[in-house]
N, C-alpha and C positions, 0 to 999 in steps of 0.2 A: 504494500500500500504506500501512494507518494502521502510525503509530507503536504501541507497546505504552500508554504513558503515554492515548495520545488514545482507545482503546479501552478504557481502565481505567473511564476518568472518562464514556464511554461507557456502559458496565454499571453505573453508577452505585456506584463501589466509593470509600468515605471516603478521603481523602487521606490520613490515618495510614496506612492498608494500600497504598495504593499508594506511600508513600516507602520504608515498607519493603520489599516488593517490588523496588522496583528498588534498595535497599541489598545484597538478596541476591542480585540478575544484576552487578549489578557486580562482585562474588565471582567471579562463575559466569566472567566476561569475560576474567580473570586465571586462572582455571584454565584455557578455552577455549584462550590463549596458552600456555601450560606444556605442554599435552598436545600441541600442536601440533607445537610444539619436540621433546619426544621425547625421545632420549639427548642433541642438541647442547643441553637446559637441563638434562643432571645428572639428570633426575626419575625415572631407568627402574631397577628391582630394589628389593630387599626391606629393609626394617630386621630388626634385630636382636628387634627385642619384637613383641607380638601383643597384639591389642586385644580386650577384654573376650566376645569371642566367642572366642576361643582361638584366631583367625586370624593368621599369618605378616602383618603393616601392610607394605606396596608404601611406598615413600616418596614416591609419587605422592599415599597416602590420607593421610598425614602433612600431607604441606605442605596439600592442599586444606580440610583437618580445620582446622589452623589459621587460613586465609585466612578463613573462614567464623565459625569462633569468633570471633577478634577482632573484626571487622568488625560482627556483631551485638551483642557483651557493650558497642561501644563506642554504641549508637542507644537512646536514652533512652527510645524504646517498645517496648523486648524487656525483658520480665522475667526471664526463663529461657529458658537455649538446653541443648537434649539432641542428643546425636550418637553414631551406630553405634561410633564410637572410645571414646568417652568413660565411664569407669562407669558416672557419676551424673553430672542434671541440674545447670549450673552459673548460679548467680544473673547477673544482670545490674543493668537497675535496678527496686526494689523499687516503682515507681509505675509502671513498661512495663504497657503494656496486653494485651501480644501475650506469647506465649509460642514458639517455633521449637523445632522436629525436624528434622533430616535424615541423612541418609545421604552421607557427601562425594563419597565414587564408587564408586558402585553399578558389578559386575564388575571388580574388582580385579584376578580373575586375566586380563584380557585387556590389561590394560596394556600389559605387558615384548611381545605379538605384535601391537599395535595394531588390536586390536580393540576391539570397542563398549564405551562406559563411559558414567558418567551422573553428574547430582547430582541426587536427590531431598530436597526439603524438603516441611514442611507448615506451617500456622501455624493456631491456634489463640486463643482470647482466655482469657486469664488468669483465673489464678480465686484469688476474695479469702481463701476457706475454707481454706487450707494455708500454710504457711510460702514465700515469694515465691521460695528455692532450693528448694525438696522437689522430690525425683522426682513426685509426687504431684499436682503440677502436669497432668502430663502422664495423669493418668491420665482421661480423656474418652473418650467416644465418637467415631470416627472419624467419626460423623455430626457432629462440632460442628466441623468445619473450616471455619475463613473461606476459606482456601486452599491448594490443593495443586499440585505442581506438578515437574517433574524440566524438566533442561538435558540432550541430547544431543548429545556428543562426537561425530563425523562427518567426512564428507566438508563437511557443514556442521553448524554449532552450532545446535541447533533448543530451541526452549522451547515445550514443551506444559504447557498447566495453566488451569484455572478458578479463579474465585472464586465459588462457588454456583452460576455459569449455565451457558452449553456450554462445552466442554472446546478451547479453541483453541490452532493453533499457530503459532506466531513462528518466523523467520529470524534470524539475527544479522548484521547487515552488518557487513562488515567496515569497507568504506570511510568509516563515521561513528559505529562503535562501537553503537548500537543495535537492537534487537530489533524489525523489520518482522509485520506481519499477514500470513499468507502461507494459513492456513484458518483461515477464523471459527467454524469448526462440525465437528469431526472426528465421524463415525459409526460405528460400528461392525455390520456386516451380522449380521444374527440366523443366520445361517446358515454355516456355513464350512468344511472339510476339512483344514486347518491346524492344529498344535498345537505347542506346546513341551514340551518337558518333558524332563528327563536320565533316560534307559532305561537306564544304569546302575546304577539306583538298584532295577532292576526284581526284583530277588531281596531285598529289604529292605523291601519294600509286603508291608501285609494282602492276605490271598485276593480281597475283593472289589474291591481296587483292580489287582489284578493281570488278574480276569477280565477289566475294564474293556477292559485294553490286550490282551489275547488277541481281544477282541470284533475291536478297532480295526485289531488287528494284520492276524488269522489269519481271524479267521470272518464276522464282518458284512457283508455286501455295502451298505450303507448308508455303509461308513466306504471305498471303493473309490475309489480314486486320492488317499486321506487324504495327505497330506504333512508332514514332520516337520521344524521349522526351531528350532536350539536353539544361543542366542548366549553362555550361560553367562551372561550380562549380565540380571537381571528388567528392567533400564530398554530397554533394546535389544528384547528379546522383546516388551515389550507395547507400542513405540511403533511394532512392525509390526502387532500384533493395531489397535491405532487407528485405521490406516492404511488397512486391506484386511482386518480380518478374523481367526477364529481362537482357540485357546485357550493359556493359561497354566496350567500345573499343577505343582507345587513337595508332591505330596502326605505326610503322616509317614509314618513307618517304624520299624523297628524297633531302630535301631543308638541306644547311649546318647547323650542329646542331641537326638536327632530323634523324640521320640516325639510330639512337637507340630510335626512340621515344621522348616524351616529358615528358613524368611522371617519377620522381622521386624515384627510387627505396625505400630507406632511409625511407623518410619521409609522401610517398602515397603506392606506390607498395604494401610493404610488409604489413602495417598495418590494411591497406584496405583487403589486399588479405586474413591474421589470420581472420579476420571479417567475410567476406564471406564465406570461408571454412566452419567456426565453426558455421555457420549456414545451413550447407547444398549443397552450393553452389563452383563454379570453378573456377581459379585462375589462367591465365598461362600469359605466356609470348615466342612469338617464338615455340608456341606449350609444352612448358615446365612448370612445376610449378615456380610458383614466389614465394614462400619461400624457396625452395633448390636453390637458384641462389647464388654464392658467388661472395660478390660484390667486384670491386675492385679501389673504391671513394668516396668519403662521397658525392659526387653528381651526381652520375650514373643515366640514364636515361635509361627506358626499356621499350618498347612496350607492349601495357597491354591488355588482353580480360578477363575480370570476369563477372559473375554473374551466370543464368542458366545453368544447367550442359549442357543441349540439344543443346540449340543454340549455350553454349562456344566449343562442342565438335565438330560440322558441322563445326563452322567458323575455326579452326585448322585444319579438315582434308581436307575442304575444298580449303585451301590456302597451306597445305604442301603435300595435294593427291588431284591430280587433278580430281582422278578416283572416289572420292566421292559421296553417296546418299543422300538423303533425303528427 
């Protein structure tokens, strides 16, 4: 099995990007160890404040929020780091080439029952036209990512992510601390009967997103022996769609705050969506792609359907043509 480093320099990816890369699995390495530990490291229940999304902060998302922050504002090629916790974009150094987003741990509420969790980051190149703190920084097309990429918490620590080419996944050995090549090329099957998605949610969708699921549910023989697998986790969710298959749907609704959805462009949308793409698979958002979206706040929220081309294509024409087959 290659090393991660020997595979980088393989895909021909500049050395600046791959020391920072591995500045942020090193992160990833020390949270790997914290989650592991559980309650015997202290890390399990909730702080007192809630982070810019109005969520309850796990003290799990605290500490990882910081490990990660420091770590990059301290590497001399990070301009700007922005994160799910954090307001607003925070400067680093004003000559960094690279700019950083991420999310510290994606599925928060699965923590406290040890369930799936994640860390999604993205990286991008700097841009000279703004002020080197500005939110603004960030404000790109998810098509300009050098790299994207989440760490999956598990039975094993796995790192999925690209740097423009296929979407591969690493191991994490434990026994020498590095990240093994374990698939060089994850795919995703155009085809699939799988889906995610919170049916909770199902009295708070528009009519034609609700038809959708009536289709899937109750009447389509086309969606017949469909199956429903939902991790609360977006990182967990689509590192089974990568895997084998399936869809991802996080669609708005109508409750305040969710009229654009709940997933976070920034720091899930786009990173997640480079992933799936670069394995085969589809990406949209409002029937559009979610890497040509130009965003406009470092916390923008967007309605998300990824994974199988088949079923992400029926569920768009589905709910933007009512005239649709399948």
């Amino acid at each position: 099995m290659k090393r991660l480093n020997t595979v980088l320099k393989e895909d021909g990816v500049q050395t600046d990007l791959i020391l920072l890369i591995r500045t942020i699995l090193a992160t990833s390495k020390e949270i790997a160890f914290r989650v592991s530990q559980g309650e015997l490291a202290g890390v399990l229940g909730s702080t007192l404040n809630e982070n810019i999304q109005g969520e309850v902060q796990k003290k799990l998302d605290v500490i990882a929020n910081q490990l990660l922050k420091d770590i990059l504002l301290d590497d001399n090629s990070v301009r700007t780091v922005a994160s799910e916790e954090e307001d607003h974009a925070v400067g680093a150094n004003p000559e960094g080439k690279f700019i950083v987003a991420f999310d510290p741990l994606d599925g928060s509420s699965n923590i406290d029952v040890n369930g799936q969790i994640g860390t999604i980051f993205t990286i991008y190149l700097a841009r000279d036209d703004v002020p080197y703190d500005s939110d603004e920084q960030f404000n790109q097309l998810g098509a300009n990512q050098v790299c994207a990429g989440y760490v999956l918490y598990g039975p094993s620590s796995l790192l999925v992510m690209s740097t423009g080419g296929p979407t591969r996944c690493y191991t994490l050995d434990s026994t020498h601390g590095g990240y093994l090549l374990t698939n060089s090329q994850l795919s995703v099957p155009e085809q699939s009967s799988e889906f995610a998605v919170n049916m909770a949610n199902y009295r708070y969708w528009d009519e034609p997103t609700q038809v959708y699921f009536d289709k899937l549910l109750y009447t389509c023989k086309s969606f017949d022996k469909s199956s429903v697998r939902w991790n609360a986790a977006m990182v967990g969710d689509v590192h089974r769609i990568l895997c084998r298959g399936g869809l991802f749907l996080y669609p708005q609704d109508n409750r305040a705050g969710n009229e654009n959805g709940k997933i976070r462009l920034l720091y899930e949308a786009n990173p997640l969506a480079l992933l799936v793409e670069n394995a085969g698979g589809k990406a949209t958002s409002k029937g559009a792609r979610i890497l040509d979206i130009a965003p406009t706040n470092l916390h923008q929220r967007v309605p998300v359907v990824l994974g199988s081309i088949a079923p992400a294509e029926y569920f768009n024409s589905t709910v933007y043509n009512s005239n649709a087959k399948y």
